[in-house]
RODO-2510 file (C-alpha; in nm, 4 decimals, decimal comma):
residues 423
     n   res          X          Y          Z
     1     x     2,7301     0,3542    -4,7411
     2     x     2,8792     0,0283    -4,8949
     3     x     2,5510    -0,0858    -4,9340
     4     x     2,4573     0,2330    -5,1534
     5     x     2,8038     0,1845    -5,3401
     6     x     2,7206    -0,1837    -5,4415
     7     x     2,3700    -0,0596    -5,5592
     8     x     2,5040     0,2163    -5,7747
     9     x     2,6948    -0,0648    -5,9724
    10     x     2,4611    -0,2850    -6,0333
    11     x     2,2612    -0,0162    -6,2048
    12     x     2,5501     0,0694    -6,4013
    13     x     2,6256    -0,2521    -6,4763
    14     x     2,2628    -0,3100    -6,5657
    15     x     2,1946    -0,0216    -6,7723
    16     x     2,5031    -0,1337    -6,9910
    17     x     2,3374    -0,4764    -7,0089
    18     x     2,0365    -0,3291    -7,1096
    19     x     2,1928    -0,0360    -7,3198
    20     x     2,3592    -0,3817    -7,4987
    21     x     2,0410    -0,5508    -7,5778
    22     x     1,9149    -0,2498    -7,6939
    23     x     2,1739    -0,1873    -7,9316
    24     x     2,1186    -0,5408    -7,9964
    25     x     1,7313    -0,4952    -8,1055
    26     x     1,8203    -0,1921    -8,3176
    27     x     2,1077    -0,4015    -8,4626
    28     x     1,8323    -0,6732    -8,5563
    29     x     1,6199    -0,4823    -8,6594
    30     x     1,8388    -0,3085    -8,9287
    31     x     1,9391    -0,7259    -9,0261
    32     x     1,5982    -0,7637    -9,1186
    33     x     1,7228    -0,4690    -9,3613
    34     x     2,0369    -0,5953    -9,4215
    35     x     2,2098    -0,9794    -9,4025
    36     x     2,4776    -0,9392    -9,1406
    37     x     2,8502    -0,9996    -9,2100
    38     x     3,0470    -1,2601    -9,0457
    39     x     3,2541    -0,9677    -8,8820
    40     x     2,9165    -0,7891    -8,7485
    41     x     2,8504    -1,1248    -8,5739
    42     x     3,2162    -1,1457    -8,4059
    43     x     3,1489    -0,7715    -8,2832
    44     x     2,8768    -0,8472    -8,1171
    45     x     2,9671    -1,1583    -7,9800
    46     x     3,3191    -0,9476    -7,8245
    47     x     3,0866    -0,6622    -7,6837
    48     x     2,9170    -0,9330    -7,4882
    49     x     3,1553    -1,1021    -7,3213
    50     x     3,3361    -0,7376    -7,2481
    51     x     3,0107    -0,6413    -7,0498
    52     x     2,9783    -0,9540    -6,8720
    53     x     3,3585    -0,9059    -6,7664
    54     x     3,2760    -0,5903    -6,6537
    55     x     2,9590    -0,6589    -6,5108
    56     x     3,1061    -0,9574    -6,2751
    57     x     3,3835    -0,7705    -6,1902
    58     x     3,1458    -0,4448    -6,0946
    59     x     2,9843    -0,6779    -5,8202
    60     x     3,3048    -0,8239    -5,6877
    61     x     3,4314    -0,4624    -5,6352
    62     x     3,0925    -0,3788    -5,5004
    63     x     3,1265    -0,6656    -5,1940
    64     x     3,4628    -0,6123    -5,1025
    65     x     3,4068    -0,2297    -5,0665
    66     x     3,0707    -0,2672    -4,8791
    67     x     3,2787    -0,5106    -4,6714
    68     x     3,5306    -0,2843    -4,5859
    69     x     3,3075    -0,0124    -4,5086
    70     x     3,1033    -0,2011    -4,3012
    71     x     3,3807    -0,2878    -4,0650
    72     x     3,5129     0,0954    -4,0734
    73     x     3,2052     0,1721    -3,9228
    74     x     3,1545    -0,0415    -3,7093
    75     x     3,4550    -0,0106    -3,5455
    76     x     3,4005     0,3813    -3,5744
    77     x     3,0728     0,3062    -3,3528
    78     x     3,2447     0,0647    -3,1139
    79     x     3,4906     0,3045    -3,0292
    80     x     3,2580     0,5815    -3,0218
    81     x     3,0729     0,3675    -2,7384
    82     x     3,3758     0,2737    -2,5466
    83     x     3,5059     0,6147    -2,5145
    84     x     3,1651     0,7235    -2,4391
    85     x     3,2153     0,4783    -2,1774
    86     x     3,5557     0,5782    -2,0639
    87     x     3,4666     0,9396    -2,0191
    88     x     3,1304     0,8359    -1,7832
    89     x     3,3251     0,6241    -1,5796
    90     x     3,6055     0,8615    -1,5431
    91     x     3,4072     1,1854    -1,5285
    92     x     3,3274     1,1737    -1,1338
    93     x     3,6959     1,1228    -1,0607
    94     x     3,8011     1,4305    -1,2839
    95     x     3,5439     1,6370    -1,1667
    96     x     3,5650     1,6143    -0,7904
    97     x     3,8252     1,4885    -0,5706
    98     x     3,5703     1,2437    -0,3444
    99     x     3,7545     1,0116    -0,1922
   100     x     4,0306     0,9132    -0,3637
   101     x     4,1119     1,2742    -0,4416
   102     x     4,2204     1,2597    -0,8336
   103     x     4,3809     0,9420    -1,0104
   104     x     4,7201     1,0503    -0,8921
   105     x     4,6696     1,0800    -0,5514
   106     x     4,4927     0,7000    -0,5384
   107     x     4,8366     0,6258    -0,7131
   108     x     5,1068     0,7826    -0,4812
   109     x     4,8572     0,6690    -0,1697
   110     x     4,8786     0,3135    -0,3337
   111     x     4,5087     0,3289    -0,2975
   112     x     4,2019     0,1160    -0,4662
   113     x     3,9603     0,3569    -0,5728
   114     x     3,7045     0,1196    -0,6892
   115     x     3,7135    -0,1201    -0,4106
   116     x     3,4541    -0,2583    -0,2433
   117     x     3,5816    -0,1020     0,0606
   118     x     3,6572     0,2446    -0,0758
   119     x     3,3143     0,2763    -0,1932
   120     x     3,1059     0,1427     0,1030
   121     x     3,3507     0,3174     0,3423
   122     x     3,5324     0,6557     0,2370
   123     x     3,8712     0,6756     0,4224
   124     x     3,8399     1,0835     0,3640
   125     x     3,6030     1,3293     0,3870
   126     x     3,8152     1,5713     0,1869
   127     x     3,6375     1,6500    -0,1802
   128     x     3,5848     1,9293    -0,4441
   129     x     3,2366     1,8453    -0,4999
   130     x     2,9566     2,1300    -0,5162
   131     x     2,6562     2,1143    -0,2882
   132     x     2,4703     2,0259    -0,6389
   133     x     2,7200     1,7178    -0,7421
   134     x     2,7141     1,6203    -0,3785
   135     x     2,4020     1,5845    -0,3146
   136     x     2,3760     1,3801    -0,6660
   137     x     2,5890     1,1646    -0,5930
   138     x     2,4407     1,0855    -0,2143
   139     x     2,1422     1,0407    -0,3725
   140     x     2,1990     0,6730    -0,5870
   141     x     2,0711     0,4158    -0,4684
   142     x     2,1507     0,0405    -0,5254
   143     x     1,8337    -0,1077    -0,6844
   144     x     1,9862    -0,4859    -0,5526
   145     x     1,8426    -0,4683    -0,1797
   146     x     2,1038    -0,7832    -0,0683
   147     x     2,4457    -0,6340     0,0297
   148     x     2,6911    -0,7963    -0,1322
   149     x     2,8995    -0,8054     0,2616
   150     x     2,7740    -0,8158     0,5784
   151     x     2,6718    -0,4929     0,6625
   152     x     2,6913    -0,3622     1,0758
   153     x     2,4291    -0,0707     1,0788
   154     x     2,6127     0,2419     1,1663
   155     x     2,5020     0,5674     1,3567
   156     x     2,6376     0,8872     1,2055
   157     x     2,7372     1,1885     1,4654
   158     x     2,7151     1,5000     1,2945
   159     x     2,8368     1,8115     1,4815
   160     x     2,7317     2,1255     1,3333
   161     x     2,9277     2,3863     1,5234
   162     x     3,1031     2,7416     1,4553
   163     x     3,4439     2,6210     1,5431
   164     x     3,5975     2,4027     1,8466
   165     x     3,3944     2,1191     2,0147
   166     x     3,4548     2,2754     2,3782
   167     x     3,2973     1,9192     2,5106
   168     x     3,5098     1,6678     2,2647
   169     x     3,6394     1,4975     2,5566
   170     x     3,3365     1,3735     2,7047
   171     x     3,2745     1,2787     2,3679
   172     x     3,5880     1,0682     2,3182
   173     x     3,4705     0,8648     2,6198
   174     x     3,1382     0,7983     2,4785
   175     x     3,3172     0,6572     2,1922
   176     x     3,5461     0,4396     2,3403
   177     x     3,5285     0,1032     2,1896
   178     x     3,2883     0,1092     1,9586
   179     x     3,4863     0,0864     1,6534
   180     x     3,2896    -0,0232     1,3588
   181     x     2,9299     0,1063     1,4929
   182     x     2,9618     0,5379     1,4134
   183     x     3,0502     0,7887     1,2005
   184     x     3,1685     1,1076     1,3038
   185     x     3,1485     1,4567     1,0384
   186     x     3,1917     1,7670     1,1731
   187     x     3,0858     2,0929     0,9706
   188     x     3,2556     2,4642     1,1419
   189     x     3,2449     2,7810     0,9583
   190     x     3,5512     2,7778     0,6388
   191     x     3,9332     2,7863     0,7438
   192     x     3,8376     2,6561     1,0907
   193     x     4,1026     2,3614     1,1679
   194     x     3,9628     2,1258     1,4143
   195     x     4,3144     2,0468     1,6421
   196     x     4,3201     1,7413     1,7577
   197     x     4,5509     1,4296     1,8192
   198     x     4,6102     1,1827     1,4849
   199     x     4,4184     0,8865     1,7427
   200     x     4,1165     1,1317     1,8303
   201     x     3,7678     0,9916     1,6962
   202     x     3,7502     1,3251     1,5492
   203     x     4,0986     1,3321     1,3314
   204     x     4,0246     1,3766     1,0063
   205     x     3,6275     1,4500     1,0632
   206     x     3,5399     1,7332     0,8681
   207     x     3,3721     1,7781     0,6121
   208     x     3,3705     2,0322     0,3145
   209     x     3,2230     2,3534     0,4855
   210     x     3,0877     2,6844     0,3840
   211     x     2,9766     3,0349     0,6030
   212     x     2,6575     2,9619     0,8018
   213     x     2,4575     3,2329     0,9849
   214     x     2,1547     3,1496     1,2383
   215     x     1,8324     3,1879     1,1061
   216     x     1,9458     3,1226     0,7523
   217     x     1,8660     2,9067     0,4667
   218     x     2,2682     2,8536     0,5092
   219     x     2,1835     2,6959     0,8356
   220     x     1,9398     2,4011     0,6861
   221     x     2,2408     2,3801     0,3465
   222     x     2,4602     2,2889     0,6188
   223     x     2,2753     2,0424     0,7605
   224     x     2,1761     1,8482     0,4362
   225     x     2,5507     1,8800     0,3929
   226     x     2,6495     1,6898     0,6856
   227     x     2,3318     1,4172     0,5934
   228     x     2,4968     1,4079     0,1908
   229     x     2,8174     1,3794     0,3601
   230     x     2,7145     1,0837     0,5751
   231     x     2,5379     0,9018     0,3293
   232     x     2,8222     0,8203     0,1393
   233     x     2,9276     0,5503     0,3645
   234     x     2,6809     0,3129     0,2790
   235     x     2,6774     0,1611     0,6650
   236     x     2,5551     0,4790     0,7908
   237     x     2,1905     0,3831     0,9089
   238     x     2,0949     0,6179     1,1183
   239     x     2,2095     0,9987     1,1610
   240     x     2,1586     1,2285     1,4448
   241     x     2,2193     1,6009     1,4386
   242     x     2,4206     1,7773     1,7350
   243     x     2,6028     2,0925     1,7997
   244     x     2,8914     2,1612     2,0345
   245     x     2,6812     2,2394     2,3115
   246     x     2,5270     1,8584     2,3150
   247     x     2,6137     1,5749     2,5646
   248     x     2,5004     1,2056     2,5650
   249     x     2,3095     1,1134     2,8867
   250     x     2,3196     0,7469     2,7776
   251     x     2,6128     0,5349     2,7207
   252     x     2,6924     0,4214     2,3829
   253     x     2,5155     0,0981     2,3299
   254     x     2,1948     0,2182     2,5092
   255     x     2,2193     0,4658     2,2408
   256     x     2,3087     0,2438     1,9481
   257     x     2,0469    -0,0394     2,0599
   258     x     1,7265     0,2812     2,0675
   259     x     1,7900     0,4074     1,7510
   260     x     1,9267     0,1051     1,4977
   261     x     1,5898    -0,0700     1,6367
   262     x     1,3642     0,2315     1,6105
   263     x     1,0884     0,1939     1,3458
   264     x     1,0670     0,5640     1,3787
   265     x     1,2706     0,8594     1,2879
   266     x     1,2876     1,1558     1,5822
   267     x     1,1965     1,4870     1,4314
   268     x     0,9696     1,7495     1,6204
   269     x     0,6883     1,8451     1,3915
   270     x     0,3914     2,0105     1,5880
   271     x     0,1172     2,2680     1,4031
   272     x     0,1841     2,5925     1,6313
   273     x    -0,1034     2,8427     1,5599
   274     x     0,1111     3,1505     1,6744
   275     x     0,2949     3,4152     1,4669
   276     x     0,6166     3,2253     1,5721
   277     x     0,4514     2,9047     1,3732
   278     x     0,1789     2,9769     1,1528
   279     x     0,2805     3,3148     1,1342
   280     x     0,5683     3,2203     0,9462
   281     x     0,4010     3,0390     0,6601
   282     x     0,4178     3,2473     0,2998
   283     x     0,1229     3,2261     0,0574
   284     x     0,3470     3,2486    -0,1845
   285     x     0,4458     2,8288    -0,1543
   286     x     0,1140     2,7841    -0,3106
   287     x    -0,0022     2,5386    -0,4346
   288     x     0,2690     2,2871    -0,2965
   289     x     0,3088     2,3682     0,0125
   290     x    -0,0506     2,4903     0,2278
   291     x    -0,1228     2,6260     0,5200
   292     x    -0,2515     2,3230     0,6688
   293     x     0,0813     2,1098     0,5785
   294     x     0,3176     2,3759     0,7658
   295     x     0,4647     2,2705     1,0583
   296     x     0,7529     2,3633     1,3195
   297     x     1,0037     2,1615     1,5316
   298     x     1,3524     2,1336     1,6817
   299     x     1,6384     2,1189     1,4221
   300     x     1,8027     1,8729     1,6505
   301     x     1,6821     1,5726     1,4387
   302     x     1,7551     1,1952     1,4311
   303     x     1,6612     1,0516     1,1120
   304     x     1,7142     0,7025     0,9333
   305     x     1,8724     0,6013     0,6140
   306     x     1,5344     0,5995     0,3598
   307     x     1,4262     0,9462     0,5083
   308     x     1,7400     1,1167     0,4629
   309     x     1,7805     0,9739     0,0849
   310     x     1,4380     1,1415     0,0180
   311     x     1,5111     1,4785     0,2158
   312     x     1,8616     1,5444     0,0353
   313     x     1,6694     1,4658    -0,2794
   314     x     1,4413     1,7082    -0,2399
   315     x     1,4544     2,0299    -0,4788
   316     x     1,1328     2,1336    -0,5410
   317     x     1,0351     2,2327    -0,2253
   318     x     1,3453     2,2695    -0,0695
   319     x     1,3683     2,5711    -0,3307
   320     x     1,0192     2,6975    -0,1852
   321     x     1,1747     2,7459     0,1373
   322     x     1,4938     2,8914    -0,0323
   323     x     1,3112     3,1847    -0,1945
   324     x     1,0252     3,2401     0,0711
   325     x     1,1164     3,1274     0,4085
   326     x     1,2892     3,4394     0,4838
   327     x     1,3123     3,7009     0,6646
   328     x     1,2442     3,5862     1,0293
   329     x     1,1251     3,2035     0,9267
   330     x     1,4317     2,9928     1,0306
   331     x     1,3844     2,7751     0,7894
   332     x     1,5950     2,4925     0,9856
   333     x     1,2892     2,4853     1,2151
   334     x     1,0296     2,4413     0,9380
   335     x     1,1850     2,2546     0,6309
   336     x     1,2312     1,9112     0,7760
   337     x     0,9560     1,9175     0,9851
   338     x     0,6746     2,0453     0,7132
   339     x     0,8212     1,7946     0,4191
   340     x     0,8243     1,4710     0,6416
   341     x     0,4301     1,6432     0,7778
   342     x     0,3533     1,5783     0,3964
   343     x     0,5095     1,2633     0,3102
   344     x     0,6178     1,0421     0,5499
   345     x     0,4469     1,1528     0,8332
   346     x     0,3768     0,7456     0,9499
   347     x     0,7825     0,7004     0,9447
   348     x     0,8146     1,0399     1,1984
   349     x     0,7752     0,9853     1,5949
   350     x     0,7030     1,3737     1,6016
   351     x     0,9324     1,4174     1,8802
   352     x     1,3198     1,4668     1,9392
   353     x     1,5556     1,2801     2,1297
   354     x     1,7411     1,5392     2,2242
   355     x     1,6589     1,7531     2,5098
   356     x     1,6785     2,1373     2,6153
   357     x     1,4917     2,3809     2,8573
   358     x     1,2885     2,6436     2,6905
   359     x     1,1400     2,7383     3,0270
   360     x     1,3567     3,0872     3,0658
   361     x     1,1677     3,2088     2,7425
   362     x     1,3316     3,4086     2,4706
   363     x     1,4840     3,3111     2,1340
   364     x     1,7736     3,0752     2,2655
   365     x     1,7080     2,7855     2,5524
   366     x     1,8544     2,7718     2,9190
   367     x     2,2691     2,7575     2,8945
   368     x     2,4327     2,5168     3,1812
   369     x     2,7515     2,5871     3,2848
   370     x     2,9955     2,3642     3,5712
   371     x     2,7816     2,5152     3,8943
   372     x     2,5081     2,3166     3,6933
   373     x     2,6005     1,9757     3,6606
   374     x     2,5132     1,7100     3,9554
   375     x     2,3872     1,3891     3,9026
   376     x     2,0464     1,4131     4,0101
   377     x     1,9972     1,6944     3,7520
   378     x     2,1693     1,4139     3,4566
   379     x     1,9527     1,2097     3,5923
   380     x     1,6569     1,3837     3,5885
   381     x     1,7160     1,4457     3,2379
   382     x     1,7607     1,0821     3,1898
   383     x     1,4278     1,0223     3,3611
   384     x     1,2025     1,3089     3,3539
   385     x     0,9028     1,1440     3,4775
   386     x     0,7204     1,0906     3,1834
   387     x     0,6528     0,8285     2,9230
   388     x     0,7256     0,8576     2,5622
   389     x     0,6432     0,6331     2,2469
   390     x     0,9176     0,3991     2,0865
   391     x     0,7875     0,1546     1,8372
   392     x     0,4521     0,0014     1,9606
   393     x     0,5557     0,0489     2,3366
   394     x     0,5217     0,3334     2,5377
   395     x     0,9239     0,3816     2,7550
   396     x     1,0189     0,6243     3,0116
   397     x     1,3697     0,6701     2,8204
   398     x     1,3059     0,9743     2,6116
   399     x     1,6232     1,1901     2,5651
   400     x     1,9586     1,0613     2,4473
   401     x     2,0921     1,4109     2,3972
   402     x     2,0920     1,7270     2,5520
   403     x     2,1850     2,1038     2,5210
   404     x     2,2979     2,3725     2,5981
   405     x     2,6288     2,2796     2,8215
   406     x     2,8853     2,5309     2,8291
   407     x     3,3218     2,4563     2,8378
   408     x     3,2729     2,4800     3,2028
   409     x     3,0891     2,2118     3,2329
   410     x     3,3192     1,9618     3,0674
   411     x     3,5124     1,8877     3,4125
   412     x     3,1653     1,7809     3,6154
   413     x     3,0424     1,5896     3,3087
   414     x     3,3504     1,3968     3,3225
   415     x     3,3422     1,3564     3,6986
   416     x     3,0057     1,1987     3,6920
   417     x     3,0146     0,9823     3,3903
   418     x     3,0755     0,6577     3,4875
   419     x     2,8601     0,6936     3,7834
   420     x     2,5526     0,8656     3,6153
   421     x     2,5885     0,8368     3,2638
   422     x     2,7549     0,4670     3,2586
   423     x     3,0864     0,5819     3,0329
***
């Protein structure tokens, strides 16, 4: 604009020169009439020097206004940018209460928000964010691969259970000084209040729930719910899916040491020809998802860090699954199972690690209540006879899990812990 301004007057300017000499030809050429007057020579001599006045003072107007407007723009734009700026930085806090909850709270709670600490390791699980934000924000990833701490690889517990975790004590013991090596998130159905003491493991464990129902497309939202969840402690490495009903049959470290060393992630994907495999598989996931790709498996899963990033990442055929997998599909049996079948199928051990007895047939697996539980059956659980792959090495420990255990059996398991189970 100051640019234009300063051009405008030196055309002005300009023109009146030029509007001068012309007036001067005409002039001459009427002296070549008439002789000139000593007074037509003085007038002419003042009309110059009035246009050069004006001309020189045209262009010192000119630069000081282009000046001027210069800056105002400029520092139009730079504020423009900064509070650009200002709302993108501030826009995740106002929109969601993460971990920090709002400004205020980080405030009152004499909390950091932005420190290093906060960030790699949320002190709450307690947030406003939609399924859609969440799973956003889960989703960035650091392009710098060095961390700039030392990082201890962590193994996130997720329960995914209607309401109380009947078996929490046994659970409590497996934990027992471990401090720094899990994470624990807990989804139950809304309103559900998981009661437990302020020094439980569990105390302030769950996450951000909504209504689940079995054979549901709710069922697999909750689970990339607790795997968004998790993620957002950046030392979470490795994340293993349980329900209320599951027990360890290894101690802690045995645990720990299989999985943060695994080159492998644990999910059952197997091609089952029957109407309960196969015969779930819509035509209608054409082109992108094909017969040959579907595949079926446990939902009790055990996955690591770069898988889940790429599974709660997933929309395009997560949606597939949303719109066709229904009725009668379970799509918690298919959806992680058929996605990792088409693209990381080297990175999947095809099996789980967490074991249950199908052998009574039906839609749900054996239940084992207190007149269950001896040792030798733990133990054949923990040794089962057979020999499974882990890494490039074939190893008779298979299972680290199991299910289904009822309440009544939280009493034996306890009994036979430290004997058995070495916890």
């Amino acid at each position: 604009m100051g640019e234009n301004f300063l051009t405008c007057l030196v055309c002005i300017c300009s023109f009146g020169v030029m509007k001068m000499a012309g007036n001067r030809g005409d002039k001459e050429e009427s002296d070549k009439i008439t002789v000139p007057s000593i007074k037509d020579s003085s007038v002419r001599i003042v009309r110059i020097v009035v246009f050069l006045v004006v001309f020189v003072a045209g262009v010192v107007i000119g630069l000081a206004s282009s000046s001027h407007v210069n800056r105002y723009f400029y520092s139009q734009k730079e504020l423009s940018f900064y509070g650009n700026n200002a709302i993108f930085a501030t826009s995740p806090l106002s929109s969601a209460q993460s971990n920090c909850s709002i400004m205020q709270s980080c405030e009152s709670e004499k909390i950091d928000c932005l420190s290093m600490d906060n960030i790699l390791h949320p002190g709450k699980l307690t947030h406003a964010l939609s399924d859609e934000e969440l799973f956003w924000r889960a989703s960035v990833v650091p392009k710098i691969e060095e961390y700039p701490y030392r990082r201890v690889p962590k193994v996130a517990f997720m329960f995914l259970t209607r309401g109380p975790l009947p078996l929490l004590t046994l659970w409590e013991r497996f934990f027992q000084r471990q401090e720094g090596l899990f994470s624990i998130y807990v989804h139950t159905q809304p309103g559900y209040h998981l009661n437990v003491s302020n020094d439980s493991v569990f105390y302030g464990r769950q996450i951000p729930s909504q209504s689940v129902s079995w054979g549901s497309i709710s069922l697999a939202d909750a689970e990339r719910r607790l795997l968004a969840n998790a993620l957002l402690d950046f030392s979470n490495e490795r994340f293993v899916l349980l329900s209320e009903s599951c027990i360890p049959v290894f101690n802690f470290r045995t645990v720990y040491k299989y999985l943060t060393a695994s080159v492998h992630s644990y999910v059952e994907s197997y091609d089952d020809p029957s109407r309960y495999g196969r015969g779930r598989y819509s035509r209608r996931m054409l082109p992108n998802i094909q017969l040959h790709h579907w595949r079926k498996g446990s939902q009790w899963f055990e996955l690591n860090r770069a898988l889940v990033i790429n599974l709660i990442s997933d929309s395009k055929y997560y949606s597939l699954f949303r719109k066709y997998c229904k009725p009668s599909c379970y799509p918690d049996e298919h959806y992680f199972a058929t996605y990792l079948n088409i693209f990381h199928s080297g990175l999947n051990s095809n099996r789980t690690v967490t074991w249950v007895d199908w052998s009574q047939g039906g839609p749900h697996p054996a239940t084992f209540g207190g007149e269950n539980i001896t040792a030798a059956f733990i133990q054949s659980i923990r040794n089962n006879g057979t020999k499974c792959s882990y890494n490039s090495d074939r190893t008779y420990i298979c299972y680290l899990f199991a299910r289904k255990f009822a309440p009544s059996a939280l009493v034996p398991l306890l009994n036979i812990a430290a004997a058995v189970m070495e916890f």
